[in-house]
C-alpha positions in Angstrom: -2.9 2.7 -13.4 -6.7 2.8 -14.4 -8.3 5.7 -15.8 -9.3 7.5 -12.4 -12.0 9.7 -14.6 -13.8 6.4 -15.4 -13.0 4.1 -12.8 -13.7 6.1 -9.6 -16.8 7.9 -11.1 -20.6 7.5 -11.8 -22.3 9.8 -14.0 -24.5 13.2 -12.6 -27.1 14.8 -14.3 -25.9 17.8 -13.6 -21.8 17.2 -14.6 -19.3 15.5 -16.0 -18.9 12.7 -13.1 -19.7 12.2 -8.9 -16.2 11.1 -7.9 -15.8 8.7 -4.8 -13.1 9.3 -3.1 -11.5 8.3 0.9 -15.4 8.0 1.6 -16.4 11.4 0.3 -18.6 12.3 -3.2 -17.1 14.6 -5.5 -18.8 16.3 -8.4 -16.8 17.2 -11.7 -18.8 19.3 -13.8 -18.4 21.6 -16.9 -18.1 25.6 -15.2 -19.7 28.6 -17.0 -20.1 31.9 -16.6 -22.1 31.5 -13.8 -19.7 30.3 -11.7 -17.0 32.9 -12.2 -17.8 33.9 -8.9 -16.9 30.6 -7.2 -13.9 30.7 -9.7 -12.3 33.6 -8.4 -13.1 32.8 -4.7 -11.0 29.7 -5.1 -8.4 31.4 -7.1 -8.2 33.5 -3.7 -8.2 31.4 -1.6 -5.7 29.6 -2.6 -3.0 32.1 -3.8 -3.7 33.6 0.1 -2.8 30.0 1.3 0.6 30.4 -0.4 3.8 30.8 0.6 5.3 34.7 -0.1 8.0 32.9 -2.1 5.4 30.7 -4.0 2.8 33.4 -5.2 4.7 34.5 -7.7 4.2 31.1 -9.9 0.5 31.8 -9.7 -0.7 34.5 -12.2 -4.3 35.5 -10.7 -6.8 36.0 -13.5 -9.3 38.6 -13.7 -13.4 38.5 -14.3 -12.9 39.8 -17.8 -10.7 37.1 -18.4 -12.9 34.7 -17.7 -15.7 36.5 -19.2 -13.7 36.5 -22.5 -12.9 32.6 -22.1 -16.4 31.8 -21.5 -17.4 33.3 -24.7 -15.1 32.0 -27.0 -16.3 28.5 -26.3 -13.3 27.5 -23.4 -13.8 25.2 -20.3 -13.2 25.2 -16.9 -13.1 22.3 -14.7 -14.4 22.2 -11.7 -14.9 19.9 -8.6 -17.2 20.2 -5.8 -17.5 19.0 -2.4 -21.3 19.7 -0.6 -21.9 22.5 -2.3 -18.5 24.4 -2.4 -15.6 24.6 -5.0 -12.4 22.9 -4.4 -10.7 22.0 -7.3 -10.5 23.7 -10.8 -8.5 24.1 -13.8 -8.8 25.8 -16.9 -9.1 24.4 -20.7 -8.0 26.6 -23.5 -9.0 24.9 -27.1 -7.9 27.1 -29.7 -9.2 27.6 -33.1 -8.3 29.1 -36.3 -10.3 32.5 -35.1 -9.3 32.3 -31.5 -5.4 31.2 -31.9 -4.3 32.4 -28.3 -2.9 29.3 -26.6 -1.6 31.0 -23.3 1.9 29.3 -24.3 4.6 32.1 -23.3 7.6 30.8 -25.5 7.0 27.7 -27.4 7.1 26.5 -30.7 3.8 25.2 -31.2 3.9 21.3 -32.3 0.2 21.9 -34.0 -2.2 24.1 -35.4 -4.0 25.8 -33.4 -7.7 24.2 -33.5 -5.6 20.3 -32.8 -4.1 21.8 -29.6 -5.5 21.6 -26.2 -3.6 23.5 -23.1 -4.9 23.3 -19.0 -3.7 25.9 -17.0 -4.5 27.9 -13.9 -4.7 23.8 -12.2 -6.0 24.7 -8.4 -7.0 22.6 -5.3 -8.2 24.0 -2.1 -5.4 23.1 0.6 -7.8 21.3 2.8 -8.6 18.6 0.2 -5.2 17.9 -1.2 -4.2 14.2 -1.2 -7.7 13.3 -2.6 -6.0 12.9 -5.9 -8.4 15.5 -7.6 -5.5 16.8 -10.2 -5.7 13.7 -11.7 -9.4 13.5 -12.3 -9.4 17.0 -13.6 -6.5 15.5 -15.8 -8.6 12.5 -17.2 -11.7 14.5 -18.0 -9.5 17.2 -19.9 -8.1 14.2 -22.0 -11.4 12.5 -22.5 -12.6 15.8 -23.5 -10.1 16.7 -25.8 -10.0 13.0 -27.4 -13.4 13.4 -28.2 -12.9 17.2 -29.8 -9.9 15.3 -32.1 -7.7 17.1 -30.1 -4.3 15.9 -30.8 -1.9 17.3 -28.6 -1.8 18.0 -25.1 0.0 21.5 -23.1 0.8 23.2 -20.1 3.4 25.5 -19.2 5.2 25.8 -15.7 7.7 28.2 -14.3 11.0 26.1 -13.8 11.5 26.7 -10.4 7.9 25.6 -9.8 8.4 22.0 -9.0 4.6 21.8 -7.2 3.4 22.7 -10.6 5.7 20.7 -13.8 6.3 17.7 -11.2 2.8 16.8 -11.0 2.6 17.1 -14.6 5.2 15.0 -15.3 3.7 12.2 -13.0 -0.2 12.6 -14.8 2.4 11.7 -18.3 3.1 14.8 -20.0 7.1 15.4 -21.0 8.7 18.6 -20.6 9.5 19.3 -24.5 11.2 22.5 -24.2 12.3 25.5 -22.3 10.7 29.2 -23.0 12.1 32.1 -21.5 9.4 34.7 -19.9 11.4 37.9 -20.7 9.2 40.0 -18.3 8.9 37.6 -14.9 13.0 36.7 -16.1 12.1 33.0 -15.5 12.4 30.4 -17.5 9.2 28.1 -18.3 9.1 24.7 -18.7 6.5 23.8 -22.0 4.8 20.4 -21.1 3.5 18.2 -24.1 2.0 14.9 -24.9 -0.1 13.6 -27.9 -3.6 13.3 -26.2 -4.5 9.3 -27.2 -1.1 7.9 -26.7 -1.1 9.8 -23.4 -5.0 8.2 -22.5 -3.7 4.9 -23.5 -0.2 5.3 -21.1 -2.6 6.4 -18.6 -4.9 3.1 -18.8 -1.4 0.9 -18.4 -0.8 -1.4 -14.5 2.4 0.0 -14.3 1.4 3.5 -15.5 3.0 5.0 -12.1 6.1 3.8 -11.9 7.5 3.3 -15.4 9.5 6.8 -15.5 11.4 5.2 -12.6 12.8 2.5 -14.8 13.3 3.4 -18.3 16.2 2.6 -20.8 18.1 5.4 -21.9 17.7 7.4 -19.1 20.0 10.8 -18.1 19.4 13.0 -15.2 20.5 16.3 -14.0 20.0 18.8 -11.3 16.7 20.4 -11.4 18.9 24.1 -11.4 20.9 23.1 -14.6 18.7 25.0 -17.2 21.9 24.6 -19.6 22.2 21.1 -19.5 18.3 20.0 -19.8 18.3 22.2 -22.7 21.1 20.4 -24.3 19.6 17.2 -23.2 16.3 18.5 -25.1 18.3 19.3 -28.3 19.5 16.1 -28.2 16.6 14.4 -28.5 15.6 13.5 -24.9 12.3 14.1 -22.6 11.8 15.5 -19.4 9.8 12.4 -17.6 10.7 12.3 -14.0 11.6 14.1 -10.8 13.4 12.4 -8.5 15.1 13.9 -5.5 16.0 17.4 -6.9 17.2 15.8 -10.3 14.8 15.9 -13.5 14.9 12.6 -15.5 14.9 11.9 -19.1 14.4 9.6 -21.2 15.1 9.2 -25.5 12.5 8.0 -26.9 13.2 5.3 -28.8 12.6 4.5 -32.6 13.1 8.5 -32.4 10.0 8.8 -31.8 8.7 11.6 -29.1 5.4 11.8 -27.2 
């Protein structure tokens, strides 16, 4: 699978990248404060869009928040179609000053100024299917590789399979499994090692190598016990397939 940042992009003077894509021209472009507005008015929309039982893995953020991310030197990504939002995620990089990662319940596998975390991913309903997570994911890598970022998060709710799913298919590994004691969910912590993950990325069979890896287990995706066990043991969350999470050992021991 080519790098969809840099193969299905020119650059734009005023953003990261004009995506083609299905015959229409998508910008990518850096957000700031300025665009909070827009921000939230996605962030709307889309949580309206939803489901009852699915706005409750969304967590709406507030101006201030923004505000506050803005001036501590954060991104957020956004994609635009004629003029209008449709796509946008958010980019916390820590630092040493600034340690907050957004991480509910994990133990972090860096310090705080080598980690990078996307969160808050959003697409406007009417232009899913135009693969716009994934160029959102391969500017946040290229980004963070050339910050020397070295490791790579996101956090899902477990029973949020939209969500860690698509995570798990853009290459990140569910490494452990958090507990949010106020919501009473438990939170799947997503993780990958940001140059190995841009190199897996750049690989033909990028796509479908989860479905046909060595040393595979699977389980039900309600079996909380049993992935955890399966985590302790030294394996990786790398798959969903038909309601049952796949994972792989790494082998040589080593983990992504």
């Amino acid at each position: 699978m080519k790098n969809f940042f840099k193969s299905a992009c020119t650059h734009n003077d005023n953003g990261l990248a004009t995506l083609l894509v299905k015959g229409k021209a998508f910008d990518l472009r850096c957000q700031s404060a300025q665009q909070i507005d827009d921000i939230l008015n996605l962030q709307t929309l889309v949580i309206d869009a939803l489901a009852d039982s699915e706005k409750t893995f969304v967590v709406a953020k507030q101006r201030a928040f923004f505000e506050k991310h803005f001036a501590q030197g954060n991104l957020v990504l956004g994609v635009y179609h004629e003029g209008q939002l449709v796509a946008q995620s958010i980019i916390v990089n820590p630092t040493a000053e600034n340690s907050k990662t957004g991480m509910t319940d994990m133990a972090l596998p860096g310090t705080p100024e080598t980690l990078t975390i996307i969160q808050g991913v959003m697409v406007h309903p009417a232009y899913r299917g135009h693969k716009l997570m994934t160029a959102m994911v391969d500017a946040w890598l290229s980004i963070a590789a050339r910050q020397g970022r070295v490791h790579a998060l996101a956090e899902a709710c477990s029973d949020n399979h939209y969500s860690w799913s698509v995570f798990l298919k853009e290459g990140l590994k569910l490494h452990s499994i958090g507990y949010d004691a106020n919501d009473n969910v438990h939170l799947y912590n997503l993780h990958a090692q940001v140059q190995p993950l841009i190199r897996s990325r750049l690989r033909p069979a990028f796509a479908t190598a989860a479905c046909k890896l060595k040393r595979e287990k699977a389980c039900a995706v309600e079996d909380i016990a049993t992935q955890k066990t399966l985590i302790d043991s030294g394996y990786k969350g790398v798959a969903f397939d038909k309601a049952k999470l796949v994972f792989q050992k790494p082998l040589f021991g080593r983990a992504a």
